[in-house]
N, C-alpha and C positions, 0 to 999 in steps of 0.2 A: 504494500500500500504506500501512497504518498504519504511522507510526513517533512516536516520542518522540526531542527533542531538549534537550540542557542548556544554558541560557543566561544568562548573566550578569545580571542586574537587581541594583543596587542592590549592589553586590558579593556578592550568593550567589547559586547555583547555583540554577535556576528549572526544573522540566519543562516543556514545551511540544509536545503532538500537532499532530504534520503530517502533510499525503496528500502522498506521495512516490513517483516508480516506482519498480519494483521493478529491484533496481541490476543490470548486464552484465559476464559477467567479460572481464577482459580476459586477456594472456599469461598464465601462470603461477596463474592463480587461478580461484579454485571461488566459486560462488553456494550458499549450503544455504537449506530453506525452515526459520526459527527454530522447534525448538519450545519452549526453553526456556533462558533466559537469565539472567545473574548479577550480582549489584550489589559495586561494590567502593566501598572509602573514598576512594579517593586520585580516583576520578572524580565522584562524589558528593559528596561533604561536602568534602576537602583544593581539590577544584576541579580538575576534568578538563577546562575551559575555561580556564584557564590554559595547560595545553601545545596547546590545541587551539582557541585565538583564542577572540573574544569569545562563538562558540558550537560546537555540535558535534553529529552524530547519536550519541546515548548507547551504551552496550553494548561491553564490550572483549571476551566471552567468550563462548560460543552452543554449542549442541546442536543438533543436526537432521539433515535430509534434503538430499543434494546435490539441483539441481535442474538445473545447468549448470555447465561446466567452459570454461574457456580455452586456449586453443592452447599446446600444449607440455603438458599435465598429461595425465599415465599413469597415474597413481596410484591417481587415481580416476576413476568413474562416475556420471551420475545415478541415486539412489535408495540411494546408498550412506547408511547413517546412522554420522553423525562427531560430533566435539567439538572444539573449537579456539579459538585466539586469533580473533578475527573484527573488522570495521570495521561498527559498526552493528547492534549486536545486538537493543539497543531498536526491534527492526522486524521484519515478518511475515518479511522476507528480509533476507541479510546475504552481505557479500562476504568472502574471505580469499586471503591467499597459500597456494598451495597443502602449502607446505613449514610453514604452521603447526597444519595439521588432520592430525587421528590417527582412527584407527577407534574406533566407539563401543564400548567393552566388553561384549559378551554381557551379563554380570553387571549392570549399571546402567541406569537410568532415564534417559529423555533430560535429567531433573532435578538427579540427581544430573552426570550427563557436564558438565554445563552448570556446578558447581560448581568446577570444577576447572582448567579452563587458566592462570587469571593468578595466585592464591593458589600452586597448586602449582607451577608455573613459578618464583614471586617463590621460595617455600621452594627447591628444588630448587638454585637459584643460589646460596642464601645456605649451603648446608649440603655440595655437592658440590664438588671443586674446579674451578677454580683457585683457588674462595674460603674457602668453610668450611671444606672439609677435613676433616668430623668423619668418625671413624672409632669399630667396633665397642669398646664399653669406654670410650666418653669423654661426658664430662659437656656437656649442651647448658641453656642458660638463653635462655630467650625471656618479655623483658615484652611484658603485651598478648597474654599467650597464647589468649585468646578468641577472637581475632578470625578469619577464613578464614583468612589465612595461618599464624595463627600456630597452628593449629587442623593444618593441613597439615605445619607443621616439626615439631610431636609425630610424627604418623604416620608421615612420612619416617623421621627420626632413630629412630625404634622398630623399623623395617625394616632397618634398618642393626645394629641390636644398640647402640644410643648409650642413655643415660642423662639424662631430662631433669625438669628443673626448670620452675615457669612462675607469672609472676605475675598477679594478677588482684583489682580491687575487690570481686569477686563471689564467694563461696563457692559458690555456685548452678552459676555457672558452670566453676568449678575442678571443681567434680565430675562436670560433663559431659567434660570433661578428663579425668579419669580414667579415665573411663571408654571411652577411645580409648588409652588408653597413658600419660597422664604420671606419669611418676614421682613426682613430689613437688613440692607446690602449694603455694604464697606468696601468701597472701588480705592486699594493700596495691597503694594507686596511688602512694606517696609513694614517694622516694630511701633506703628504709629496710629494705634487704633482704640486702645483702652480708654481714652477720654471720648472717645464717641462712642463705644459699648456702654461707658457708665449712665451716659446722658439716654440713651435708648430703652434704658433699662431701670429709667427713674432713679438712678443714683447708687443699687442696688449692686449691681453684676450678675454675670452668668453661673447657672448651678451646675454647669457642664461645658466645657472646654474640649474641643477636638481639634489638636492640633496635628494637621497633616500635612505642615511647609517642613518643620524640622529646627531645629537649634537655635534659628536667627530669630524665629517668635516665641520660643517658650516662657523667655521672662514678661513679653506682653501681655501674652495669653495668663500667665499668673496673675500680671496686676487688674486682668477684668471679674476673676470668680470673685463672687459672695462667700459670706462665712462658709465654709463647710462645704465648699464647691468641689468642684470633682474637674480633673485634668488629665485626658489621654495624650498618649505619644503614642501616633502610628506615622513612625516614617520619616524622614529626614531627603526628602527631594531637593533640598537647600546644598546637601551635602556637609552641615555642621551637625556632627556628632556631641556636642557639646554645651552646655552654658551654666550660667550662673543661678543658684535656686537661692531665693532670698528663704532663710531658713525658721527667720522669725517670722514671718509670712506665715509660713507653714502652719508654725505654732498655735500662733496667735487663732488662727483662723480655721483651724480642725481643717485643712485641705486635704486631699485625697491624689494621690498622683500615681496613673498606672500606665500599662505598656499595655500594645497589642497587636501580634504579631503570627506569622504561621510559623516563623523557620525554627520556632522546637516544641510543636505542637501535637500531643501524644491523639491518638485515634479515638481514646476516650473523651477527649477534651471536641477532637470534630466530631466525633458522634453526638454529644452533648447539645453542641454547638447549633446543627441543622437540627437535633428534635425540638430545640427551645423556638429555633428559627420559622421551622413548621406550624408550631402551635399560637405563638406570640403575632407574627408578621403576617405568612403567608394568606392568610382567609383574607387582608387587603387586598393583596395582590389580585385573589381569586375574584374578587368583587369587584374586583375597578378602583377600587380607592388607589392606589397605585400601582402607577406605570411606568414602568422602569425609563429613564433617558438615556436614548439611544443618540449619539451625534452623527454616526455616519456608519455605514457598511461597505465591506470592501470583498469583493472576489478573493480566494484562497490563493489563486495566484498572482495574486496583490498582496501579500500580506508582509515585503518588504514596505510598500508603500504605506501601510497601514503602521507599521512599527516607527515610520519616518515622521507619518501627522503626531504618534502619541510623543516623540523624542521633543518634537516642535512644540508640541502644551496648546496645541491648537481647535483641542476639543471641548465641549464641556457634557460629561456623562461619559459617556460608553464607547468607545471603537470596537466593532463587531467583525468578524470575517465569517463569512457563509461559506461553506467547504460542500455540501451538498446541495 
């Protein structure tokens, strides 16, 4: 079968098509046939060959057609059409644990299905507990609100009855933003935003911070939470690993600071993960209350070109590639 692989050269991240068979499931796990698959940052551009050696079969996310199932799985059947976390998506066929595939929604495109498992997974951990927390009536700030995840933590926290804010270089893009839900839009890349969170928030701050630029706004994003605010770190697209944590801050103000990441995320923790995801979020989706944003789709044999718009930051939501 056709597949695309990411590989190291020269320290970046390189495509490379290979003819590969087509994979066998084993215990627990389902084969689907791709039709439509999803580009993320953190495998692309941050380096998905990092957690996954000097290379790797691309695609963490997929849409399609079961074709074959593995001993032990009752769940499903071939011909079933699903969406899920997957190994290999960048390929005509793609394997998974069966505990991370969901039924395709009536309502969606296998394009859109295809948008959704790792954005809205990554949201769903940052906003539901044990971590977020957020709750109907409270204030949400997400920088880098553009991006598929952050694109996802609007919709969520909208469903929920929460309040949010979001920053962004782009006007352009802040009003696609809007136009899904956010509240109130902050057009800056720079550390220069918490005196207009406070003012938007009646003097107050946010009870939940998602910060998805990386190291150059952590201490912003601290001076906007309220007592007892809550502060994730997913990702560092800025490339600063780093910063300063005012500590009496901390103190003073019972804040809450956590990560949230895949690259050492036990099976139990993703099984967890998609049952909370299924029971908590999905019945929106099922209903229309939310719809995933999709910015663009691209041919499978475009899917250099696809990996070049997500390099450029020139989408807001989702880069899609249809493979069937």
């Amino acid at each position: 079968m056709k597949s695309c692989w990411i590989v190291t050269k020269d320290h970046k991240a390189v495509l490379e098509w290979r003819d590969i068979p087509v994979p066998q499931p084993k215990d627990g796990e389902i084969v689907l046939k791709v039709h439509a698959t999803a580009l993320n940052r953190g495998e692309i551009v941050v380096g998905g060959v990092v957690h996954g050696g000097p290379e790797k079969l691309g695609g963490n996310e997929a849409a399609g057609v079961i074709t074959a199932v593995g001993a032990g799985v009752t769940q499903f059947k071939p011909g079933d059409k699903v969406f899920g976390r997957v190994r290999g998506g960048f390929a005509e066929y793609a394997i998974a644990p069966a505990h991370q595939i969901l039924p395709l929604p009536a309502c969606l495109s296998f394009e859109q299905a295809a948008s959704i498992p790792v954005s809205f997974l990554t949201a769903y951990e940052m906003i539901y507990p044990p971590y977020g927390k957020l709750k109907a009536g409270e204030w949400l700030l997400i920088t880098g609100v553009s991006s598929g995840a952050g694109a996802a933590c609007v919709q969520i926290a909208k469903s929920l009855g929460a309040k949010t804010i979001g920053t962004s270089g782009s006007a352009e893009k802040l009003e696609k933003l809007k136009a899904i839900g956010l509240d109130a839009a902050i057009n800056t890349r720079k550390p220069d935003f918490a005196a207009k969170v406070r003012e938007i928030t009646g003097g107050k701050g946010v009870d939940l911070a998602i910060n998805l630029v990386g190291g150059t706004l952590f201490g912003e994003c601290m001076k906007c939470l309220a007592r007892k605010g809550r502060l994730a770190v997913v990702g560092y697209v800025d490339g600063a690993l780093t910063a300063e944590i005012d500590l009496s801050a901390v103190h003073a103000n019972r804040f809450e600071i956590f990560g949230i990441s895949n690259s050492k995320i036990t099976q139990d923790e993703r099984k967890q993960a998609v049952a909370g995801f299924a029971r908590d979020v999905l019945p929106a989706i099922n209903d229309g209350r939310i719809v995933p944003l999709v910015d663009r789709v691209f041919d499978f044999a475009d899917l250099q070109a696809a990996k070049d718009c997500m390099e450029s930051s020139a989408m807001a939501g989702k880069i899609v590639v249809r493979v069937q």
